[in-house]
C-alpha positions in Angstrom: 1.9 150.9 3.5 2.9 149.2 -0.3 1.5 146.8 -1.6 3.5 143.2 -1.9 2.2 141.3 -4.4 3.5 137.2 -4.5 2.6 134.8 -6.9 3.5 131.1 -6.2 3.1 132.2 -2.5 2.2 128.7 -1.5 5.8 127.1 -2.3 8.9 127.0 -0.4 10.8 130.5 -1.3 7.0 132.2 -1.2 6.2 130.9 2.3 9.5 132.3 3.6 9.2 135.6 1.8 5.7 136.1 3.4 6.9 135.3 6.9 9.7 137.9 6.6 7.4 141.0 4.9 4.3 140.3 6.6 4.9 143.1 9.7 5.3 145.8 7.0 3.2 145.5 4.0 -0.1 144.5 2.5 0.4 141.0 1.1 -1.7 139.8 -1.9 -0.8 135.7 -2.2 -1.9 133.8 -5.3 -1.0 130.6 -5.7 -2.7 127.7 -8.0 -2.9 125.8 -4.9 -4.6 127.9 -2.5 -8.5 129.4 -2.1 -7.0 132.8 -3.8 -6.4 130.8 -7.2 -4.8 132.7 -9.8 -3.2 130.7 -12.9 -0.6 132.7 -14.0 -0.9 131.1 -17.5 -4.2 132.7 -17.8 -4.1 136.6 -18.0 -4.2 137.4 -14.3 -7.4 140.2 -13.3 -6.7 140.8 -9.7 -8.8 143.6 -8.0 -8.0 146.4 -6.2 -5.8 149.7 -6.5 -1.9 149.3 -6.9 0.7 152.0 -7.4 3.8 152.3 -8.5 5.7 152.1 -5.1 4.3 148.4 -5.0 6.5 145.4 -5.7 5.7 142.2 -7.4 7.6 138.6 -6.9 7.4 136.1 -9.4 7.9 132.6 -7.7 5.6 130.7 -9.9 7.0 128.1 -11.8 7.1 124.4 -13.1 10.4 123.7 -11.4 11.5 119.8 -10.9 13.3 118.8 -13.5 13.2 116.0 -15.2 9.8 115.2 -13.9 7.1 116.7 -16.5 6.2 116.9 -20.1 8.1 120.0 -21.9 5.1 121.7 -23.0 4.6 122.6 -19.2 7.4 124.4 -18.3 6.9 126.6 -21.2 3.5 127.5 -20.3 3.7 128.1 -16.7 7.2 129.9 -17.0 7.1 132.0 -20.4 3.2 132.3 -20.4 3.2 133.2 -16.6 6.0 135.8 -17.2 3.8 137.5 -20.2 0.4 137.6 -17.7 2.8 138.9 -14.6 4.5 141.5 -16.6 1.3 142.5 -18.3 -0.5 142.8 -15.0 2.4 145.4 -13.8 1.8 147.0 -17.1 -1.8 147.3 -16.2 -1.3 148.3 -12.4 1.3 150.7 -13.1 3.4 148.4 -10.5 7.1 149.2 -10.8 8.9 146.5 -9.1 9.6 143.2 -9.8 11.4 140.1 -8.2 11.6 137.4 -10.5 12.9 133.8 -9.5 14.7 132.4 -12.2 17.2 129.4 -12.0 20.6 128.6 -12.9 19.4 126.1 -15.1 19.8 128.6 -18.2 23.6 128.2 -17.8 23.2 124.4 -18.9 24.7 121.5 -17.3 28.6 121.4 -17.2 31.7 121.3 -15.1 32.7 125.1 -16.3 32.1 127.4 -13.3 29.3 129.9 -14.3 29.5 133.6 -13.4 26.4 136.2 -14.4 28.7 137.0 -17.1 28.9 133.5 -19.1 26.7 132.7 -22.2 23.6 130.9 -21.2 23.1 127.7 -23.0 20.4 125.9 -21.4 20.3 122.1 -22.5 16.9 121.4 -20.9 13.2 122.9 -20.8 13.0 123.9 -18.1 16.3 125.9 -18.2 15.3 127.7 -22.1 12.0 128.5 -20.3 13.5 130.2 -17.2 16.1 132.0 -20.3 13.0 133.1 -22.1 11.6 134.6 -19.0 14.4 136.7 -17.6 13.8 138.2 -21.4 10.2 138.7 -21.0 10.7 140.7 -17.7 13.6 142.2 -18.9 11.7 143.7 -22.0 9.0 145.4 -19.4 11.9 147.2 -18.0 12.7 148.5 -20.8 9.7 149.8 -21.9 9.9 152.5 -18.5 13.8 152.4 -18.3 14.2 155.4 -15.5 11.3 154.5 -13.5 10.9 149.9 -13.6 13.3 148.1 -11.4 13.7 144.4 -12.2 15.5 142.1 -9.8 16.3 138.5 -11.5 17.9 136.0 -8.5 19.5 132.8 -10.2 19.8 130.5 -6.9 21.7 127.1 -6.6 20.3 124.1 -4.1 18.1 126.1 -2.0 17.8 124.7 1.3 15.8 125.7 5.1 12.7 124.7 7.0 9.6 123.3 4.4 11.9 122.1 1.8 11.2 118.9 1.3 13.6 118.7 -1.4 17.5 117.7 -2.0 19.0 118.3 1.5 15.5 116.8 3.2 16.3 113.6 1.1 20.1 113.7 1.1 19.3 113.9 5.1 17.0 111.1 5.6 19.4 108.9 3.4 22.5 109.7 6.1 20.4 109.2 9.1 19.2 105.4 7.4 22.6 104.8 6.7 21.9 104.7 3.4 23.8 106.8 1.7 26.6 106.5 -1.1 28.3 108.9 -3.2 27.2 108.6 -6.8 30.0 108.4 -9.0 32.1 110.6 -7.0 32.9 113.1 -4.4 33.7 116.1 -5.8 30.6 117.0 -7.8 30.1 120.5 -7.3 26.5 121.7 -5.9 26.2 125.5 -5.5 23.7 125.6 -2.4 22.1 128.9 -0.4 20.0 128.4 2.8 16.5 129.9 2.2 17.0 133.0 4.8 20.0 134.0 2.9 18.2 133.8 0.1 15.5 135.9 1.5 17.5 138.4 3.2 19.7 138.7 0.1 16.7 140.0 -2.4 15.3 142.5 -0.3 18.5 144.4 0.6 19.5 143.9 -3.2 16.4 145.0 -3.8 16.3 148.2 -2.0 20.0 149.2 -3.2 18.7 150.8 -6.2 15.9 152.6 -8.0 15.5 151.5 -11.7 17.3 149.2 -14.1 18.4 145.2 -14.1 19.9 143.7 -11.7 21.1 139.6 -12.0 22.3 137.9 -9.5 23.8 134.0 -8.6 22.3 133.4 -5.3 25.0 130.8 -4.0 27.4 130.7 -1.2 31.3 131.9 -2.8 32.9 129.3 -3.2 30.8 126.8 -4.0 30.5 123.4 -1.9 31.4 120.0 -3.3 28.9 117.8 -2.4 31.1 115.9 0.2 32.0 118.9 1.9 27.7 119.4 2.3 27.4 115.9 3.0 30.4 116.4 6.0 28.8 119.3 7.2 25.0 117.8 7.6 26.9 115.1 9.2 28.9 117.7 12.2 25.9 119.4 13.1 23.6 116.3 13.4 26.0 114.1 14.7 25.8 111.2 11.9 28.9 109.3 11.1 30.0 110.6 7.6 29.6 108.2 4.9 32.8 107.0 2.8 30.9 104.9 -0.2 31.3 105.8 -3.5 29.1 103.5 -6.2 30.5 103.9 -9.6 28.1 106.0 -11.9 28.1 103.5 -14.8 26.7 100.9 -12.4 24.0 103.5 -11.2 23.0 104.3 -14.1 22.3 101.0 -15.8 20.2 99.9 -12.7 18.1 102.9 -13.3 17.8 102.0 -17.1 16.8 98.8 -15.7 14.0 100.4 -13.3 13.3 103.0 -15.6 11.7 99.6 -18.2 9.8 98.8 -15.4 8.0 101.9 -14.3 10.7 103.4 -12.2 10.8 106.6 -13.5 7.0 107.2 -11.5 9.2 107.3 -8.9 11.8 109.5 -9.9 14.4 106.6 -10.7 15.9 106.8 -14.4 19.1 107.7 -15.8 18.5 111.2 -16.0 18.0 111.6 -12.6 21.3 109.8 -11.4 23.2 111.9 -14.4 21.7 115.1 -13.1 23.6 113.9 -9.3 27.0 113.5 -10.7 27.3 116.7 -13.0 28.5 119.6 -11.1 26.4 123.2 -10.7 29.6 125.1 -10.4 28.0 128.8 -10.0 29.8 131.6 -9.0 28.4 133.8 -6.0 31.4 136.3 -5.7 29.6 139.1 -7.3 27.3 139.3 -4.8 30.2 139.5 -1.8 31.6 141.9 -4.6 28.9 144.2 -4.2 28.8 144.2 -0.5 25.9 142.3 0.1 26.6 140.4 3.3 24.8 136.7 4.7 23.5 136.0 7.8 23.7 132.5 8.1 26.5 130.7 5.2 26.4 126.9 5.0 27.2 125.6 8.4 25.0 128.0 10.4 22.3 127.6 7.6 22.6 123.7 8.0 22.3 124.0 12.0 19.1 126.7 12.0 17.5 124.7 9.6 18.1 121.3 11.4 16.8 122.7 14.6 13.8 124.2 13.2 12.9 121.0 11.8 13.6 119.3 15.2 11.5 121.9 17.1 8.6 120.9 14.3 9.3 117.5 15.1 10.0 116.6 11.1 13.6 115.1 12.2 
């Protein structure tokens, strides 16, 4: 049996890849949260014998964004790409899954396929660029023989989120909802099984080289047509408001002056809700890679998971 290797095992994506690979392989989690502590901005001295049928994923990251000081997402992602790539190096490990964003295409209306210009406009989105390069210069240093797989997804959504759709949920069922600026912002989404699912069989389609991949449901949703959908399958009456995005964002500027960005209220934040993440997923449909679930049976497996934990 191969070894699976997952750092960042603790978080959302790592919990569900776990779950899925556990029946057929020898999982090594490391997480900075968890007793097995391994900092993957430190170099990373794991024991034990690895080969080169082994597979690493990469899921560690400073991720929320805007929400910490720049220097940290370039330590944790570029200094924990270097460490992960030189502990293949040092294992003689082959096969990497790296978790990357679709933050290095920068914010803007354009739609984004894998084969537009990255031009991230944030830190965290030059870090996640910087990394992709990183792991992509391993692979080339054992061209016929590394395989690098580099996912890109959009929203990610499912069961232990505690994220976008857990919030944009909570805010329908209170009734207090509105649509911020407008109703057509664009928000590339995948459910987390999809997601899941989607690596491993692009994973095992090939046997050395780069592969890059949006990890979003073709096309993408407008964030009414997510909102309308939540709505269906829970049964909440769909919300029609619409708040005019000058307005919001002056109120944050005013609770930004008096400590509200502690709790995640500035401008940034309500800018970051009314520009589109208009990614492309049709390569991956392209390819004949196929999804289990899609948005509507996503939203409903994922509602009633949550139910049965009693979280809804």
């Amino acid at each position: 049996m191969d070894n699976t290797i997952i750092f960042g095992s603790k978080g959302f994506i790592g919990t569900h890849f776990i779950n899925t690979l556990k029946d057929n392989s020898r999982i090594f989690e490391f997480d900075i949260i968890s007793s097995n502590y391994e900092d993957v901005r430190k170099p990373i001295s794991i024991e034990g014998e690895f080969g080169h049928n082994d597979i690493i994923f990469n899921l560690a990251a400073i991720h929320r964004t805007p929400g910490h000081p720049d220097r940290e997402y370039f330590e944790t992602n570029i200094r924990g790409a270097e460490n992960v790539c030189e502990f293949a190096e040092k294992k003689g490990i082959n096969n990497i899954i790296f978790a990357s964003s679709i933050a290095p295409y920068g914010a803007s209306e354009e739609l984004k396929t894998e084969g537009t210009l990255p031009m991230p406009n944030s830190p965290y989105g030059i870090s996640k660029l910087t990394a992709e390069y990183i792991h992509k210069s391993w692979q080339l240093k054992g061209p016929q023989n590394r395989k690098l797989l580099i996912i890109r997804p959009g929203v990610v959504f499912g069961y232990g989120e505690n994220g976008n759709f857990t919030r944009l949920y909570n805010s329908l069922k209170k009734g207090t909802f509105f649509y911020p600026g407008r109703k057509d912002t664009v928000k590339a989404c995948i459910y987390v099984n999809d997601l899941v699912d989607l690596a491993l069989q692009i994973n095992s389609s090939f046997s050395h080289g780069v592969k890059l991949y949006n990890f979003t449901y073709e096309p993408a949703y407008t964030i009414q047509e997510i909102v309308e959908t939540i709505c269906m399958v829970t049964g909440i009456k769909p919300p029609k408001t619409v708040v005019s995005g000058k307005l919001l964002k002056a109120i944050a500027g005013c609770f930004e002056k008096v400590g509200g960005r502690k709790l995640g209220i500035h401008p940034e934040r309500v800018n970051k809700l009314m520009v589109s993440t208009n990614i492309c997923g049709k390569k991956i449909v392209e390819d004949g890679f196929s999804m289990k679930f899609g948005l509507h049976k996503g939203v409903k497996d994922w509602y009633l998971r949550c139910n049965q934990k009693g979280l809804f």
